[in-house]
C-alpha positions in Angstrom: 0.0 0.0 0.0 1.3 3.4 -1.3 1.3 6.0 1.5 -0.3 8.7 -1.2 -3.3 6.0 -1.4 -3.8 5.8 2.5 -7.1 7.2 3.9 -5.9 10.6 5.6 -8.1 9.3 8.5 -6.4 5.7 8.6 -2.8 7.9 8.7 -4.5 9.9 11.8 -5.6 6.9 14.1 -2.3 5.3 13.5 -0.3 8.8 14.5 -3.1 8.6 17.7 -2.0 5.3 18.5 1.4 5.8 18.1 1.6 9.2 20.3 -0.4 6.7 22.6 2.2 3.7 22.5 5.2 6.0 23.2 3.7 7.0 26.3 2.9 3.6 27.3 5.9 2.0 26.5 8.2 4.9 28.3 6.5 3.6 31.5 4.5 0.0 31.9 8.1 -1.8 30.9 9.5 -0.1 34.1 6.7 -0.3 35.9 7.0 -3.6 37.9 10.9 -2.5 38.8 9.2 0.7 39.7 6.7 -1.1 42.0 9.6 -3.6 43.0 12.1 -0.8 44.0 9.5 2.2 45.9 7.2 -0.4 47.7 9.2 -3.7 47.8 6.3 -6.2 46.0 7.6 -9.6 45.7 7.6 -10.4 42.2 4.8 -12.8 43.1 2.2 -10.2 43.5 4.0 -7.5 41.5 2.7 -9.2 38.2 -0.3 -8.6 40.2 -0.4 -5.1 38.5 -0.9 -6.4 35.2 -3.4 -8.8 36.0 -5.5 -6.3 37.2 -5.3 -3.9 34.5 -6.1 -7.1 31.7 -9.2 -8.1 34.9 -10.6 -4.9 34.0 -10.3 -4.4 30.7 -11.8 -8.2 30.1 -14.9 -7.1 32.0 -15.3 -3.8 30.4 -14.1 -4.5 27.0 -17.2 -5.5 25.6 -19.5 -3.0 26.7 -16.7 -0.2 25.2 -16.5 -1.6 21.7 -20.6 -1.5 22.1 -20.7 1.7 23.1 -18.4 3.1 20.5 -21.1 1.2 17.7 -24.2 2.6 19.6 -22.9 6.2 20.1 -20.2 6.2 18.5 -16.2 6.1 17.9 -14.7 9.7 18.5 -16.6 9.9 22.1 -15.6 6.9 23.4 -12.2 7.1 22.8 -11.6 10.6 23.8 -13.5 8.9 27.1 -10.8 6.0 27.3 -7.8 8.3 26.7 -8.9 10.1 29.5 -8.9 7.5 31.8 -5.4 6.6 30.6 -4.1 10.3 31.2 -5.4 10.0 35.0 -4.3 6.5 35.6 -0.9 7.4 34.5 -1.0 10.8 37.0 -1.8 8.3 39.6 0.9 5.7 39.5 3.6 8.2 39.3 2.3 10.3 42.3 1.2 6.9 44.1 2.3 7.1 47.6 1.5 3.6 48.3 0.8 0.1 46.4 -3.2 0.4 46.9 -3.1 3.6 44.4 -0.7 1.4 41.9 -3.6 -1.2 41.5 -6.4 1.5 42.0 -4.4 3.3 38.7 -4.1 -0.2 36.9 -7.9 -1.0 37.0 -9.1 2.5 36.2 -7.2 2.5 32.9 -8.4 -1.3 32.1 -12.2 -0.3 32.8 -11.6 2.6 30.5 -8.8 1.2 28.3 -10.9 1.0 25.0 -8.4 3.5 23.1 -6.9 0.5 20.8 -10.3 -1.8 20.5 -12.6 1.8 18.9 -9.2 2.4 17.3 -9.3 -1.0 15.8 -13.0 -0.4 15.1 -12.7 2.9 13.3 -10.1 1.3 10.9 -12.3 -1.3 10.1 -15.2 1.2 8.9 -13.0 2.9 6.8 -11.5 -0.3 5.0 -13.2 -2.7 2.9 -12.6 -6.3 4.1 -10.2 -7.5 1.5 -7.7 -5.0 3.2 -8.0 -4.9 6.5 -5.1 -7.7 7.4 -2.9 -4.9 5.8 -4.6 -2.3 7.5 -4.9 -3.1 11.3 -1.7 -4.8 10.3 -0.3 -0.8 10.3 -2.0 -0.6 14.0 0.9 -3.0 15.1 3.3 -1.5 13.2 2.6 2.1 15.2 2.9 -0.1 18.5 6.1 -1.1 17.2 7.3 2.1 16.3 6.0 3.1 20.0 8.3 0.8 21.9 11.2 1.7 19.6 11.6 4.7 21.5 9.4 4.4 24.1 10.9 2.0 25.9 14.6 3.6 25.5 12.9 7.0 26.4 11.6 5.6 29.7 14.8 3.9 31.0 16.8 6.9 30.3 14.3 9.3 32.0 14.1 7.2 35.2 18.2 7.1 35.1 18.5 10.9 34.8 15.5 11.8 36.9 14.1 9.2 38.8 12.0 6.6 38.8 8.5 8.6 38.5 9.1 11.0 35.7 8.3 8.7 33.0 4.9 8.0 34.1 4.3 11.6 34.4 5.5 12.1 31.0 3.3 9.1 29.1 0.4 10.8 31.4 1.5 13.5 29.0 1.9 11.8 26.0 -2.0 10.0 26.5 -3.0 13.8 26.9 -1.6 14.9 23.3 -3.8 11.8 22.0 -7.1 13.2 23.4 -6.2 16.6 21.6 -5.3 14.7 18.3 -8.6 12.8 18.4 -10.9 15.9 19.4 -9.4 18.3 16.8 -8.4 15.7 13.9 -10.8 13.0 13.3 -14.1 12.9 11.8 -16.7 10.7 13.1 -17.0 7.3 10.9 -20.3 5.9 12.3 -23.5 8.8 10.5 -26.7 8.7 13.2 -28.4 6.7 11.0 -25.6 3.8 11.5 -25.6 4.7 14.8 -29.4 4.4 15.4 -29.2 1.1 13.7 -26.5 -0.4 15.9 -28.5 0.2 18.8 -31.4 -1.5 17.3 -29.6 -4.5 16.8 -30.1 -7.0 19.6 -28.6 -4.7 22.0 -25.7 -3.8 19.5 -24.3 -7.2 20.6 -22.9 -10.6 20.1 -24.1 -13.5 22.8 -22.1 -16.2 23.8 -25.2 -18.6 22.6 -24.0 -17.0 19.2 -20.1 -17.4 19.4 -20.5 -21.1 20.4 -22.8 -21.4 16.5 -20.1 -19.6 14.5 -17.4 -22.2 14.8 -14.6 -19.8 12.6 -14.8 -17.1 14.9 -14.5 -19.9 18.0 -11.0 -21.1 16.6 -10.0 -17.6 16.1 -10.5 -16.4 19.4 -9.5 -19.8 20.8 -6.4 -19.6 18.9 -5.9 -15.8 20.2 -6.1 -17.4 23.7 -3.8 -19.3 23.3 -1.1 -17.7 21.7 -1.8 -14.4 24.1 -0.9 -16.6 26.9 2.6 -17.2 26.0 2.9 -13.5 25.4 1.2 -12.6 28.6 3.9 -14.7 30.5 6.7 -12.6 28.7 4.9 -9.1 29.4 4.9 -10.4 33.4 8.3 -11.2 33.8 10.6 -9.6 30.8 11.7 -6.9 33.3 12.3 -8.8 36.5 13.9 -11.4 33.9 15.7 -8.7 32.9 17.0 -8.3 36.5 17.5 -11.3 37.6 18.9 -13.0 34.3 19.9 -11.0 31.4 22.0 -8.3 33.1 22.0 -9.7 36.6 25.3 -8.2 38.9 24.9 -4.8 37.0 23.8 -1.5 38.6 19.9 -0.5 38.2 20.6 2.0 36.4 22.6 -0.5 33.5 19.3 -2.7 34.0 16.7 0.0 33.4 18.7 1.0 29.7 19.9 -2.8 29.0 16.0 -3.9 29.3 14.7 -0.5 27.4 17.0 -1.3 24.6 15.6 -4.9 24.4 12.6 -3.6 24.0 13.7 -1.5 21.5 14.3 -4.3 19.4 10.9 -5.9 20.4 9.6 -2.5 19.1 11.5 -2.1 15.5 11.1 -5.8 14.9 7.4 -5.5 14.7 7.2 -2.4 12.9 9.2 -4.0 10.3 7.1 -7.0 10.0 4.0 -4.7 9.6 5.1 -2.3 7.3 7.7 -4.4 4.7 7.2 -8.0 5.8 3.5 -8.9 6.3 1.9 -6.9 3.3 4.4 -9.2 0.8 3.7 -12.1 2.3 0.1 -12.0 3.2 -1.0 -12.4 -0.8 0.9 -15.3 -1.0 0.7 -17.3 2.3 -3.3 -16.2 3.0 -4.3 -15.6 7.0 -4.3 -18.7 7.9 -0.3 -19.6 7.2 0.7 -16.4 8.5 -0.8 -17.6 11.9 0.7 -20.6 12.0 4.0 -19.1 11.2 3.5 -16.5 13.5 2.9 -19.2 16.1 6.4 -21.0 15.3 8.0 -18.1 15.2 6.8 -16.9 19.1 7.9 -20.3 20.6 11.3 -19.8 19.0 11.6 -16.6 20.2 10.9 -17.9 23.9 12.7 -20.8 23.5 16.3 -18.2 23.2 15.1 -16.7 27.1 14.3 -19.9 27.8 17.7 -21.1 27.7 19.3 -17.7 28.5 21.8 -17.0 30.8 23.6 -13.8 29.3 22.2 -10.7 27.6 22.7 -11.8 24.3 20.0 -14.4 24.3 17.4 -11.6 25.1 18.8 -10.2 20.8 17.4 -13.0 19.1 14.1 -13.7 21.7 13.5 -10.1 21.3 13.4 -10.4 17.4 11.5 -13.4 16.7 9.2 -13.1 19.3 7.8 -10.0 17.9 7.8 -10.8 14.3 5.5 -13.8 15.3 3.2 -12.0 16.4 3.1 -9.2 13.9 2.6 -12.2 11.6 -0.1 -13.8 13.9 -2.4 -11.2 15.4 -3.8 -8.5 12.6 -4.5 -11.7 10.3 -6.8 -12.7 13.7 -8.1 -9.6 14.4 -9.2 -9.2 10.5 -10.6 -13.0 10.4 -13.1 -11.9 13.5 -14.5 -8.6 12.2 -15.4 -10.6 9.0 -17.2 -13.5 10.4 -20.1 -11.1 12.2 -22.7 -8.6 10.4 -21.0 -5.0 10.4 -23.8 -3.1 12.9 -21.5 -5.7 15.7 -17.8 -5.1 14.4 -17.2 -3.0 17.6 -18.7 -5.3 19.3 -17.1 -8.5 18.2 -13.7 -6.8 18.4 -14.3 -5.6 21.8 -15.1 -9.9 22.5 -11.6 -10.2 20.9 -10.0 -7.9 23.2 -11.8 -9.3 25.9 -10.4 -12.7 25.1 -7.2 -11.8 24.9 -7.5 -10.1 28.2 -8.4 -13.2 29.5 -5.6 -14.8 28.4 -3.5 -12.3 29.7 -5.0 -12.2 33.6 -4.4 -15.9 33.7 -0.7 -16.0 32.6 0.4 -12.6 33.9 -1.2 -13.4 37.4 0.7 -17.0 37.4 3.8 -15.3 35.9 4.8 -13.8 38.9 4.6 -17.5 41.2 5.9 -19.5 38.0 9.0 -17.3 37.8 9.3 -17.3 41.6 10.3 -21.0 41.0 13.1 -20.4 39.0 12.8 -17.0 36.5 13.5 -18.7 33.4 10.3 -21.6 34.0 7.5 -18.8 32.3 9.0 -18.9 29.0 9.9 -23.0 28.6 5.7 -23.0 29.1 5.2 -20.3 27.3 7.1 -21.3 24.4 5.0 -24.5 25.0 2.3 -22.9 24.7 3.2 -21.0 21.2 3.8 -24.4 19.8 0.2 -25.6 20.8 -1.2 -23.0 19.4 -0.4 -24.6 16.0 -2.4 -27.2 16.8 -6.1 -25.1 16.4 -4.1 -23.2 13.9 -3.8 -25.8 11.4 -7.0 -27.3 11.9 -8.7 -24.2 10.9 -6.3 -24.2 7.9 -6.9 -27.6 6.9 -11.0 -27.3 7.0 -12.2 -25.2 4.0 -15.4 -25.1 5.2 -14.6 -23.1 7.7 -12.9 -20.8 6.6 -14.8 -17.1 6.7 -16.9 -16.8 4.0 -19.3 -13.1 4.9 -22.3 -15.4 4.1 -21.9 -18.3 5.8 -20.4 -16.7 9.3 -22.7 -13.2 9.4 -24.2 -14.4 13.0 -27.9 -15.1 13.1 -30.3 -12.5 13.9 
């Protein structure tokens, strides 16, 4: 896709989300050290934090992407950003660990920024190009924790360890501007009227459980989140305790921020030069199996780590397989339901990655108590069995998504 052929509005979300990703990623991969070093949380409740941002956001996740179809997408995610400006206020003044978790849960509850982003893409792209298009979505996380991550160590070296919080509370700010004086609503009244009309604007559980393509797809999203939600957990304490263990916190904080780095320019790359030539070629359903591969070989390298330069190559095919994996599973859901429920659908997607993410992220913290290397042997176990739903939804045809055989029954 030439960038003179891109939708103005598609190059807006994605500068949004970026803006967005470069405040998060200057402060959530410090965060457990943060927590770690000011309150002294045992890394089995410090992945605690996470859990219960992912907690919240699985509850709430639904009812935001339904909300952004009834009312629709420009209000709701100026709502969410919001949220994510106070939450980040919050941590960095936090003067104890009950305002850290307090912090974490507000901005999951109101932490729809990337599902109405996801959705607003999707209205402005026809479904033969929306692999390719939320496919860019990654690639502006990517580009986020490129310098993101760097940023953040560097600022909590030179200034201290809450400075970068305050600044991604800044950077969430700059995206509520953006989004109030830059994009156009996508949803007419008319649309919006509809949406609300339709059986609540919603998809049941009665009605996942009948459309078997969009059950593999989020079962295979499961799955596969799971692995990645053990990594998210434990990278920086991993970090700590394996990958530049003996150096000086302040060697940690920039050794793990470069790391990241690389998570961060890996994925970009995949999105922008690697997924759009391949995607023709291989079709959805290969690039998720590959993608799969690709993530357990990337844990298997921390897996067996015991020096920094392990983390180079888990850091680079980690991320590639799932820049391969996800926006072909993201586009695969949004075309298996009627459009009034897109929102809807890809807040259930969310939602189930969510879940997927307070299960692993919550046992991280006692798995990698045991011995800090034990999260990614079963999370690289875990990318491997993902292959398993993969190829059986790549070997059945028939259920592949076709828009009239998986629209969900009104």
């Amino acid at each position: 896709m030439k960038l003179k052929n891109i939708d103005k509005r598609l190059l807006t979300i994605l500068l949004i989300v970026f803006v967005q990703m470069i405040g998060a990623a200057m402060a959530l991969p410090i965060l457990l050290l943060y927590a770690q070093r000011q309150f002294d949380i045992s890394p089995r409740y410090n992945t605690l934090l996470l859990s219960s941002f992912f907690a919240a956001q699985f509850i709430a996740g639904p009812t935001i992407g339904r909300l952004s179809d009834k009312y629709g997408r420009i209000p709701v995610l100026i709502i969410s950003q919001i949220g994510t400006v106070i939450s980040f206020i919050m941590i960095g003044a936090a003067p104890n660990v009950t305002v850290l978790f307090i912090a974490r849960i507000l901005d999951g509850i109101t932490g729809g920024n990337i599902i109405v982003a996801q959705a607003y893409i999707t209205d402005i792209t026809p479904p033969a190009k929306r692999t390719e298009s939320l496919g860019y979505i990654f690639a502006a996380f990517g580009l986020g924790f490129v310098f993101g991550p760097a940023l953040g160590g560097t600022l909590s070296a030179a200034f201290g360890p809450r400075i970068p919080f305050f600044m991604a509370a800044v950077a969430a700010a700059l995206t509520v501007i953006l989004t109030w004086f830059t994009l156009t609503e996508t949803l007419t009244p008319e649309q919006r009227m509809k949406n609300r009309q339709a059986r609540g604007g919603g998809i049941s559980p009665s009605e996942v459980l009948r459309n078997a393509p969009l059950l593999a797809v989020l079962l295979i999203a499961f799955i596969g989140q799971f692995a990645m939600g053990m990594m998210q957990a434990s990278f920086a304490l991993f970090g700590d305790a394996v990958l530049f263990a003996g150096y000086s916190d302040r060697i940690v904080d920039l050794g793990i921020g470069i790391l990241l780095a690389v998570v961060g320019l890996s994925q970009f790359l995949t999105q922008t030069l690697l997924i759009r030539r391949v995607l023709p070629r291989l079709g959805e359903a290969n690039l998720v199996i590959i993608g799969s591969l690709l993530r357990g070989i990337g844990m298997f390298f921390l897996a067996i780590a015991t020096a920094a330069w392990y983390g180079i190559p888990g850091s680079i095919f980690f991320p590639v397989g799932v820049g391969l994996m996800m926006p072909p599973l993201q586009s695969l859901s949004t075309r298996m339901v009627p459009d009034e429920v897109r929102g809807g659908v890809l807040g259930m997607y969310q939602s189930t990655v969510g879940l997927a993410t307070i299960f692993s992220t919550a046992l991280a913290g006692a798995i990698f108590a045991l011995d800090p290397h034990y999260p990614y042997w079963l999370g690289m176990g875990l990318s491997l069995f993902a292959l398993i739903p993969a190829y059986f939804f790549l070997k059945r045809p028939s259920h592949r998504p076709k828009p009239e055989e998986t629209a969900v029954p009104k």
